[in-house]
C-alpha positions in Angstrom: -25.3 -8.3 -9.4 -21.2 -8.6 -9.3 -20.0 -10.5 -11.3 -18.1 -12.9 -8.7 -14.1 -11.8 -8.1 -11.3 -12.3 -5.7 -9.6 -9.8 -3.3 -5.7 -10.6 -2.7 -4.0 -8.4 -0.3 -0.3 -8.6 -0.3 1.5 -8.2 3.1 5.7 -6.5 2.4 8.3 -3.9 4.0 6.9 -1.1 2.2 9.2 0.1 0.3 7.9 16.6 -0.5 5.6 17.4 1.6 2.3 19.2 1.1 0.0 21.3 2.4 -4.1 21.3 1.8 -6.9 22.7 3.7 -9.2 20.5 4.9 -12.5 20.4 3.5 -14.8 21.8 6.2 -12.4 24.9 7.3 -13.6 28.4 6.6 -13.9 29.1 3.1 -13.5 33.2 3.6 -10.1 34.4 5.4 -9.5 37.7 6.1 -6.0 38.8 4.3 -3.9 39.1 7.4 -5.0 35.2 7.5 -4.6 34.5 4.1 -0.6 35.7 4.0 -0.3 33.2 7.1 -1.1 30.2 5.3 1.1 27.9 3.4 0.9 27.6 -0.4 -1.1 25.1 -2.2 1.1 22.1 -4.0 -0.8 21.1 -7.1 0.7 17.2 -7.9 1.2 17.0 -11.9 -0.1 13.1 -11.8 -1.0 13.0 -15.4 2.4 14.2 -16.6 4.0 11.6 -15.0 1.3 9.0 -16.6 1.6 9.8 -20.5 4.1 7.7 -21.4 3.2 4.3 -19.4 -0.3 3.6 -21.5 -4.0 3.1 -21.2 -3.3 -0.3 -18.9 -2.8 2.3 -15.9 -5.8 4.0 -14.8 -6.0 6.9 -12.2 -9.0 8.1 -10.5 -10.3 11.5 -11.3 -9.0 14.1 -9.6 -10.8 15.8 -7.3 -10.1 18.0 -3.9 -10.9 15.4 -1.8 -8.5 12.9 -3.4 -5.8 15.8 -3.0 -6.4 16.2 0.9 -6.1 12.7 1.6 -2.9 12.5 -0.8 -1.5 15.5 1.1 -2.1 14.9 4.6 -0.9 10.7 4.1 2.8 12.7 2.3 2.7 14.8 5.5 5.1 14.3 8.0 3.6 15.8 10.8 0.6 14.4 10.3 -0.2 12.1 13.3 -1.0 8.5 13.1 -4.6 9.0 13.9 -5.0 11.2 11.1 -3.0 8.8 8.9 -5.1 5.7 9.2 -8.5 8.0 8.6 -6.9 9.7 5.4 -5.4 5.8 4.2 -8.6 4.1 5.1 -10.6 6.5 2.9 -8.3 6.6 -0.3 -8.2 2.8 0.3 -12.3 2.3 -0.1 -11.9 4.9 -2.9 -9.4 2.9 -4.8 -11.3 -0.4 -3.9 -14.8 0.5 -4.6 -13.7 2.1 -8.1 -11.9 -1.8 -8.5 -14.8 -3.7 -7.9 -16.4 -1.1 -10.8 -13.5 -2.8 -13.2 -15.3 -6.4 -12.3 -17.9 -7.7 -14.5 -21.8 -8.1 -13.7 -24.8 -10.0 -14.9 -28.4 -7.9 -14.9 -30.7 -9.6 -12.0 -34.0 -8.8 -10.6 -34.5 -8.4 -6.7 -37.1 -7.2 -4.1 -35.9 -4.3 -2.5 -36.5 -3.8 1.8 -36.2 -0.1 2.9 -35.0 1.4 6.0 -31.9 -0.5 6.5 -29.1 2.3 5.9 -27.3 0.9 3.3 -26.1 -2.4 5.2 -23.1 -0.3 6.2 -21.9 0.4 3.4 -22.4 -3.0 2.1 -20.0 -4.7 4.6 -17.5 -1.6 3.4 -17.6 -2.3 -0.4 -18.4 -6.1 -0.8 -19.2 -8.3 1.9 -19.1 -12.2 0.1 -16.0 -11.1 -1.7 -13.0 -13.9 -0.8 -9.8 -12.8 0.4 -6.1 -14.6 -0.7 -2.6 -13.5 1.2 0.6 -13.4 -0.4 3.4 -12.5 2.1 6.2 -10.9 -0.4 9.7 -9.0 1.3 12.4 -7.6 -0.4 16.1 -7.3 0.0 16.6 -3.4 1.4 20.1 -3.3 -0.7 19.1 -5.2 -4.1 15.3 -4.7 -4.0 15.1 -8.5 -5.2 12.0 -9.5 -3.4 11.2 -13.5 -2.3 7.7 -14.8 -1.9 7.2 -16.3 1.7 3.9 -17.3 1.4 0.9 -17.5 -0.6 -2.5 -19.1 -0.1 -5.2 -18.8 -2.3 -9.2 -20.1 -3.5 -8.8 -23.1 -5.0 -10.8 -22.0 -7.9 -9.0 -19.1 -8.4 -7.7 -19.6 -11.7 -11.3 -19.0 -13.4 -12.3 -15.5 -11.3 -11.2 -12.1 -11.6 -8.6 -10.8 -8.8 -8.1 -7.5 -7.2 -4.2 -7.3 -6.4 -4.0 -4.8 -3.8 -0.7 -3.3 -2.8 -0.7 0.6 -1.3 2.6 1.4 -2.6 4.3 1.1 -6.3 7.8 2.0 -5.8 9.8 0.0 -8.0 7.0 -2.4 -8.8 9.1 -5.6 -8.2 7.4 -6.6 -5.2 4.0 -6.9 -7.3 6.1 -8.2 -10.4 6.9 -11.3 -8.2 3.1 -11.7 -6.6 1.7 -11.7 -10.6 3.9 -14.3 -10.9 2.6 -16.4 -8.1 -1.0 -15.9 -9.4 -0.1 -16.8 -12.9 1.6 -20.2 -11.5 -2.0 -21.0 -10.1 -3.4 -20.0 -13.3 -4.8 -16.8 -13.5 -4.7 -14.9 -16.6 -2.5 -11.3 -16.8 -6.0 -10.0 -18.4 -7.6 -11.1 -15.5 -5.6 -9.2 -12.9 -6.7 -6.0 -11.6 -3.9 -3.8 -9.3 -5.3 -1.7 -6.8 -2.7 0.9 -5.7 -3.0 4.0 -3.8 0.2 5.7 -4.8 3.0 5.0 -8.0 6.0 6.1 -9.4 6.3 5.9 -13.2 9.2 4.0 -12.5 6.6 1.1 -10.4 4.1 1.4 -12.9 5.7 1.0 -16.4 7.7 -1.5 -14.8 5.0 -3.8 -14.2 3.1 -3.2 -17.2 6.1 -3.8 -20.0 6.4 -7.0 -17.9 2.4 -8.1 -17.8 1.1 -5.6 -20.6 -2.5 -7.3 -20.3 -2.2 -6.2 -16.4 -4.8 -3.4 -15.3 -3.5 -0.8 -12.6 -5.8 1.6 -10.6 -4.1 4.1 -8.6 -4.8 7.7 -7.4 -1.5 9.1 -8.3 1.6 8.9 -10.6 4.3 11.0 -9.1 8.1 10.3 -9.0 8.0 10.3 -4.6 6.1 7.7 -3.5 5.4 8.0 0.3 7.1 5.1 1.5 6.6 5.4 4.9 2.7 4.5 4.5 2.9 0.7 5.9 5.1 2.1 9.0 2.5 4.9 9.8 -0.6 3.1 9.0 0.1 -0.3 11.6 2.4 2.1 13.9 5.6 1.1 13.7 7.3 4.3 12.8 
C-alpha cells in the first residue's frame, strides 16, 4: 500500500524542432522512401545533466519517451496531437513520482475481472490535490505567488510538486517557498517535471539541495509553448 502523499499542481504563464516516426508506421521502407524522410534528432539529455547532481533524476530513455518529446517540440504538430503526446509523458512522469513515495507491506483479497479500475483512477485515485497559482513578470522573470491552498496536514506528508516546464526554475523556487512556510520539509518535496533546462534545474537544487526533481529531459530549449498548446490558447 502507498505510503500516503500529496499532489500540488502549480497553475503559471509558462514560460529546434524534431522529427520521430511514430511507433506503429512501417518498419521496412523501400530506399526511394527512405531518402524522403527527415533525419532522426537524437537529444543529448544526459550531457546536459552531469554537472547538476544525483537530486535530479530523469526517466530512462526509451523510443517512446523520444516520440512524445519530439512531436510536443514540434511546431506543426496540431493541438489534438499535443494534448495526447503531453497527457502521456505526464502519467509517465507521475506514475514514476508516486514510485519516489514510500509504502508499508499490507495484505488484501484480490477480486478479478475488473480491468484494472482504469488505471487506478489514472495513477492514484485517494491522492489529495493543493493549487498554487504562481506568475511571473515577462521582462524580470520575478515571479509573485497569487494564491495558494493546501491540506491542512500537509506539513507531515510527502508532496508531488508538479510543474511541466523548468525554464529558469524561479517559478518553482518561489512555490518551494510557499510549502516550506506551511512546513514541509525540502527532503520532503518531490518535483515532477516533463521538460528542463540545466539552467531550471541547478537553479532550484543549489537553492533547496534536499529537493528531488523527476523530469524526462535536460536540454538547453525548453518548449515553452507547452501551457499555450496544451489549454489552446496559442
Amino acid at each position: 500500500m502507498r505510503g500516503e502523499g500529496r499532489c500540488l499542481s502549480m497553475e503559471a504563464d509558462f514560460p529546434a524542432a524534431s522529427i520521430m516516426p511514430c511507433q506503429n508506421s512501417p518498419q521496412q521502407l523501400s530506399s526511394e522512401q527512405s531518402h524522403s524522410l527527415p533525419k532522426r534528432v537524437r537529444f543529448a539529455a544526459s550531457a546536459e545533466s552531469e554537472n547538476i547532481g544525483h537530486r535530479l533524476k530523469l526517466l530512462p530513455m526509451n523510443d517512446q519517451i523520444r516520440e512524445l518529446q519530439t512531436i510536443i517540440r514540434d511546431k506543426t504538430t496540431s493541438r489534438g496531437d499535443f494534448v495526447f503526446c503531453a497527457d502521456r509523458l505526464i502519467r509517465l512522469v507521475v506514475e514514476e513520482g508516486l514510485n519516489q513515495l514510500p509504502y508499508t507491506e499490507c495484505t488484501v483479497t484480490t477480486p478479478t475481472g475488473e480491468a484494472m479500475e482504469q488505471g487506478l483512477r489514472d495513477c492514484c485515485r485517494s491522492i489529495r490535490i493543493g493549487k498554487i497559482l504562481i506568475q511571473s513578470d515577462e521582462d524580470t522573470q520575478k515571479a509573485k505567488v497569487y494564491y495558494a491552498k493546501f491540506p491542512p496536514d500537509i506539513y507531515r506528508r510527502k508532496v508531488l510538486l508538479m510543474y511541466p516546464i523548468l525554464s529558469t526554475g524561479n517559478t518553482v523556487i518561489e512555490a518551494v517557498k510557499v510549502l516550506i512556510e506551511h512546513g514541509v520539509q525540502p527532503n520532503h518535496i518531490i518535483l515532477l517535471s516533463l521538460f528542463s533546462t540545466p539552467h531550471g534545474a541547478k537553479s532550484i537544487i543549489e537553492e533547496f539541495p534536499e529537493i528531488t526533481i523527476l523530469a524526462t529531459e535536460v536540454h538547453p530549449i525548453a518548449p515553452t509553448h507547452f501551457g499555450q498548446k496544451y489549454f489552446g490558447t496559442d
